[in-house]
C-alpha positions as CSV (number, residue, x, y, z in Angstrom):
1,X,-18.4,-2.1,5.4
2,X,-16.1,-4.5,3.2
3,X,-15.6,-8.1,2.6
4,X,-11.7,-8.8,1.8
5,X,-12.2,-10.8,-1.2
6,X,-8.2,-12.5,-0.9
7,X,-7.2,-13.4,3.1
8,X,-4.6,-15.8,4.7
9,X,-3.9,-16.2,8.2
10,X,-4.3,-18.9,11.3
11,X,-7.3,-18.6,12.8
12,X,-5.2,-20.4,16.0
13,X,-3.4,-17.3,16.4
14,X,-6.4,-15.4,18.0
15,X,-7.5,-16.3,21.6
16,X,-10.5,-13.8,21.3
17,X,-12.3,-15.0,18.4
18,X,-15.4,-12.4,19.2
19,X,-13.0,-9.6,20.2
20,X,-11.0,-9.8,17.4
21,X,-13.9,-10.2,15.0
22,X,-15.5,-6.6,17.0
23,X,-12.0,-5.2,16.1
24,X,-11.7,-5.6,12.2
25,X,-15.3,-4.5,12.1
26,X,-15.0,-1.7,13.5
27,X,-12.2,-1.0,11.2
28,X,-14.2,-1.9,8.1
29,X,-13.9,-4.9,7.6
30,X,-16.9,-7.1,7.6
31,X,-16.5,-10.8,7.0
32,X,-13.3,-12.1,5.2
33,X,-13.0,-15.0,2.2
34,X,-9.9,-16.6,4.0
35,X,-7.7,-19.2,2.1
36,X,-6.3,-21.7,3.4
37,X,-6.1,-25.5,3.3
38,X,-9.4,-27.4,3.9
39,X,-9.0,-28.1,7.7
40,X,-7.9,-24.9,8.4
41,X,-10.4,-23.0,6.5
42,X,-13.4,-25.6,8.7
43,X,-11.6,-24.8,11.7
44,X,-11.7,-20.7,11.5
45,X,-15.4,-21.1,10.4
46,X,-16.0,-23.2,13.9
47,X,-14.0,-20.4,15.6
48,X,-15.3,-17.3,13.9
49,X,-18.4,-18.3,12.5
50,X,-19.9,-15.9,9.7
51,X,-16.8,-13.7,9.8
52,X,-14.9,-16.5,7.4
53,X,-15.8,-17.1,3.9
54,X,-14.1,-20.5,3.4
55,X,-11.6,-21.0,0.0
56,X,-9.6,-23.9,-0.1
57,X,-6.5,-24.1,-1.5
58,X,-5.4,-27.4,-3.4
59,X,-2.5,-28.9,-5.1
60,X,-4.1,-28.4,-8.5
61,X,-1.2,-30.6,-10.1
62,X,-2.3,-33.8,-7.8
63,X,-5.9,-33.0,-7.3
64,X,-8.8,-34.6,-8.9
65,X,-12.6,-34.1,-9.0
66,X,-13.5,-36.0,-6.3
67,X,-10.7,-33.6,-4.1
68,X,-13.3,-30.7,-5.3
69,X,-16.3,-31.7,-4.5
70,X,-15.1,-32.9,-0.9
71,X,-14.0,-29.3,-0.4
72,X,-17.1,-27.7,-1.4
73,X,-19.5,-30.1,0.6
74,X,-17.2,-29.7,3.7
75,X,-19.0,-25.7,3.3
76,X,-16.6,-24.6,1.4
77,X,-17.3,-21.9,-1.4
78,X,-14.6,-22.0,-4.0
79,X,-11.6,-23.3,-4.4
80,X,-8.4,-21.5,-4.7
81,X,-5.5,-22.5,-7.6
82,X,-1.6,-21.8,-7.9
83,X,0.9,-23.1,-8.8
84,X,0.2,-24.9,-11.9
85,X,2.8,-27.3,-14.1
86,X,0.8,-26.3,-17.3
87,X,-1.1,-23.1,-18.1
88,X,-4.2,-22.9,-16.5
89,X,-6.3,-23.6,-19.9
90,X,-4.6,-26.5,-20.1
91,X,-7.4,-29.7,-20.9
92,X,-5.3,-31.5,-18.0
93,X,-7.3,-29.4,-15.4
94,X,-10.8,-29.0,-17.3
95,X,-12.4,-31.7,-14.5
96,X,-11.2,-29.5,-11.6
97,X,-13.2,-26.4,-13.3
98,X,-16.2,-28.4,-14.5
99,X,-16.5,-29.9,-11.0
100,X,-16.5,-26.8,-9.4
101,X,-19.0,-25.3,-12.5
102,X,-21.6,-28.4,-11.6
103,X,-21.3,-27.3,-7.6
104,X,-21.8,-23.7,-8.3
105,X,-18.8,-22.8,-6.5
106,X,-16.4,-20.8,-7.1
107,X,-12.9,-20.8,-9.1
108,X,-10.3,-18.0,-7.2
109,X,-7.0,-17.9,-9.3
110,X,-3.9,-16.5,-8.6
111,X,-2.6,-14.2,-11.4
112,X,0.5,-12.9,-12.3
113,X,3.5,-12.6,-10.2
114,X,4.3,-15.3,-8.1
115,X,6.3,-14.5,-5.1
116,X,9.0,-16.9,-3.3
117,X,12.4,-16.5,-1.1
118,X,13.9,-19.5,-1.7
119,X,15.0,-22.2,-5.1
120,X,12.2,-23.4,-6.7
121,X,12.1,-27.2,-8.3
122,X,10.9,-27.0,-10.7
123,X,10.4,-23.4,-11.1
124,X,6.5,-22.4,-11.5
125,X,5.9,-19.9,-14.9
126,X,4.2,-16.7,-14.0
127,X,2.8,-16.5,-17.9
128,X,1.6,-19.8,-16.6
129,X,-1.1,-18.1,-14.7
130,X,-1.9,-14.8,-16.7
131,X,-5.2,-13.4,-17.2
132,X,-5.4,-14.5,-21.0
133,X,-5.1,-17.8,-19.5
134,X,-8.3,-17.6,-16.8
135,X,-9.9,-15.8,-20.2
136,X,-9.7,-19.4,-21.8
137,X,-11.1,-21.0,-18.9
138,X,-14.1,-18.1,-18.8
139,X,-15.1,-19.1,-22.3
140,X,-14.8,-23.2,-22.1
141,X,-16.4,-23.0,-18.5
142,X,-18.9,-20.1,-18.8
143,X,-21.5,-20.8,-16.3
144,X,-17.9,-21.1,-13.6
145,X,-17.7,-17.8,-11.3
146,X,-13.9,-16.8,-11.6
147,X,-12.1,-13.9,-9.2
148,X,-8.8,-12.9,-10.6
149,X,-6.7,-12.2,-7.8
150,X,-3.8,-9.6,-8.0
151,X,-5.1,-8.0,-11.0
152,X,-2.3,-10.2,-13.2
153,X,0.2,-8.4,-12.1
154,X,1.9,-7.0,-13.9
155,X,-0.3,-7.7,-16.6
156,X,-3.0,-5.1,-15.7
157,X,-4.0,-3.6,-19.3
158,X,-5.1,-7.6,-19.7
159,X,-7.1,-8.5,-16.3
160,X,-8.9,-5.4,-17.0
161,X,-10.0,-6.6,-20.4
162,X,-10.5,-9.7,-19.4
163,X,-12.8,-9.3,-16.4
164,X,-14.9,-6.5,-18.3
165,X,-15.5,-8.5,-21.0
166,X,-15.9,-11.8,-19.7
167,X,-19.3,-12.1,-17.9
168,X,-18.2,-14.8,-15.4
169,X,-15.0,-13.2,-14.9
170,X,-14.4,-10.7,-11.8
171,X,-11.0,-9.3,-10.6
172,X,-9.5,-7.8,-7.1
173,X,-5.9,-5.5,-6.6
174,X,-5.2,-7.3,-3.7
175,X,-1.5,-8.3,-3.1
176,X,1.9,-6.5,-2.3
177,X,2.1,-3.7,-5.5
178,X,-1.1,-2.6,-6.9
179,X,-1.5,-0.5,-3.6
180,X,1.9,1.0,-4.1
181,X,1.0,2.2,-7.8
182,X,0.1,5.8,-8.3
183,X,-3.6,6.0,-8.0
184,X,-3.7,7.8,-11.0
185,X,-2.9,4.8,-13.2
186,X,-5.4,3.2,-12.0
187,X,-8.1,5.9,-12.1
188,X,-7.0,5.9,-16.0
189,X,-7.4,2.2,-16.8
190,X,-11.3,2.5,-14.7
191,X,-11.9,6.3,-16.1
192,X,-9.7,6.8,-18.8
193,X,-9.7,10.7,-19.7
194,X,-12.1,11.2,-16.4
195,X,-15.1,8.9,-18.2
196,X,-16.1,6.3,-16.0
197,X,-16.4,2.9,-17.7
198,X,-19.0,1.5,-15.6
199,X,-19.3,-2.4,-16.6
200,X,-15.4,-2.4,-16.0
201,X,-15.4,-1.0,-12.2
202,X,-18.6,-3.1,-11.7
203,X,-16.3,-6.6,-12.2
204,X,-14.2,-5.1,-9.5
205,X,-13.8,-6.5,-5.9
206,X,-12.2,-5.1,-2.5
207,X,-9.1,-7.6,-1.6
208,X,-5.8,-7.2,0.6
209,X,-4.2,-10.3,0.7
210,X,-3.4,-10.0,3.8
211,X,-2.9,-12.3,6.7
212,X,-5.6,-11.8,9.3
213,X,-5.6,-13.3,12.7
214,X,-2.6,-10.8,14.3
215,X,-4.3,-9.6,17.4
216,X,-2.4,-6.4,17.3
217,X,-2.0,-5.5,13.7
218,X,-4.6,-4.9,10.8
219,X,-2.6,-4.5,7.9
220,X,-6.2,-4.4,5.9
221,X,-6.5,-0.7,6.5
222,X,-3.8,0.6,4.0
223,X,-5.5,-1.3,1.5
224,X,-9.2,0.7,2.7
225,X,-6.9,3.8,2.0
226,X,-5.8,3.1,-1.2
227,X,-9.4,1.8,-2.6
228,X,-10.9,4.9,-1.1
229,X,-8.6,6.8,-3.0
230,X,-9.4,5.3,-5.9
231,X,-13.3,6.0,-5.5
232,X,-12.8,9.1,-4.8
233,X,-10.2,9.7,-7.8
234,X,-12.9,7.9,-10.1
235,X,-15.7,10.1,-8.0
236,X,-17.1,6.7,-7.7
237,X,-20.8,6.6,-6.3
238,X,-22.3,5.1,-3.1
239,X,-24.3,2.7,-4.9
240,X,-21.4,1.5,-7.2
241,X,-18.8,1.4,-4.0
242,X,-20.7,-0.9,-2.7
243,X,-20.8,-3.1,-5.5
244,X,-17.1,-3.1,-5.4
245,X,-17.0,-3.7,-1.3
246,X,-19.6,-6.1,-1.0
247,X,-22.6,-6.8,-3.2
248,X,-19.7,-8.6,-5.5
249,X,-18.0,-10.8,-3.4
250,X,-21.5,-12.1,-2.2
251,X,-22.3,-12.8,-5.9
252,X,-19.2,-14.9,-6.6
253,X,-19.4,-17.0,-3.5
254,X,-23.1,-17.6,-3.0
255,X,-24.0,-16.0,0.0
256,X,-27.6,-15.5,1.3
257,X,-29.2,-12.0,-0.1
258,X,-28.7,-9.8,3.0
């Protein structure tokens, strides 16, 4: 079984909370870390119960302390930030980390490539929210639990250095292209030459970035494909499979030994 570190979605949308929870289950997936503004992310928890890991999302730009820490009282267990006018080591944001640091929550970052489908004003810089940049905030924030999200695309050969080396520092290929790369590149950057660099795979974690709550539909499986491949490319064992599917994501947001 898996957690999906990296979900969207409107829990709404579902009329069978139970039923559809039964469903992703028995597909593999076991609980998800959904994203999502603050009353959205309460409401799915009253709906779904245990299934939902809440994340909210916040305007980092407007935000404040005092926005944090109502987030991760109201049972939230991270916060999630995009978007920013300024790179994301920039001192203008240091209370928003330290906040979150002092709670013992968690810090979930976009990375990389920022999609969009209509004019931006002002126009958000992708460098803006790079790996090198959540490797800044690793060092001045070290006690801070960080996910990467997206791997930096398309920045890989840096998320990969950054979350190996960076204790606090733990990454996902969730999102729209790391799936569609060969699985050989990928097998390279974890076992380059067929050696397995364990304390590199061991900072990764299972993510889709998906949106759940579609009665019908569970996109989530092509990304269980395409990890799977990857294990089994790497010949990656039970114990550390798990690690990447579970034990991780459990780590970084707090949750109850099981």
């Amino acid at each position: 079984m898996r957690i999906d570190s990296h979900t969207h979605g409107d829990p709404r949308a579902v009329q069978d909370p139970a039923g559809y929870v039964q469903s992703c289950r028995e597909r593999g997936v076991d609980a998800i870390v959904l994203i999502e503004p603050l009353e959205r992310c309460l409401e799915a928890v009253e709906r779904f119960g245990d299934f939902i890991i809440p994340v909210a999302s916040v305007d980092m730009n407007a935000a404040d302390a005092g926005e944090v820490e109502d987030c991760i009282k109201a049972g939230c267990r991270g916060v999630k930030f995009i978007r920013p006018a300024a790179p994301y080591a920039d001192e203008r944001f240091w209370p928003l980390y330290a906040k979150l640091e002092e709670l013992g929550a968690a810090a979930v970052f976009h990375t990389g490539y920022l999609g969009f489908r209509s004019r931006e004003d002002p126009p958000v810089w992708m460098e803006h929210m790079r790996a090198a940049q959540v490797e800044a905030v690793a060092r001045r924030f070290p006690d801070l639990k960080i996910l990467m999200s997206h791997f930096s695309n398309p920045w890989w050969e840096e998320a990969w250095k950054v979350a190996w080396s960076r204790e606090n520092v733990y990454a996902d290929l969730s999102g729209g292209t790391a799936y569609r790369r060969a699985v050989r590149m990928w097998a390279e950057m974890f076992a380059p030459d067929g050696e397995l660099i364990e304390e590199s795979i061991r900072k990764l974690c299972f993510g889709s970035d998906f949106h759940y709550f579609l009665e019908t539909e569970f996109p989530f499986e092509a990304h269980i494909a395409f990890y799977e491949k990857l294990f089994d490319a790497i010949a990656l064992s039970p114990e550390l499979r798990e690690v990447v599917n579970r034990k991780n994501i459990r780590h970084i947001f707090a949750l109850a030994e099981e």
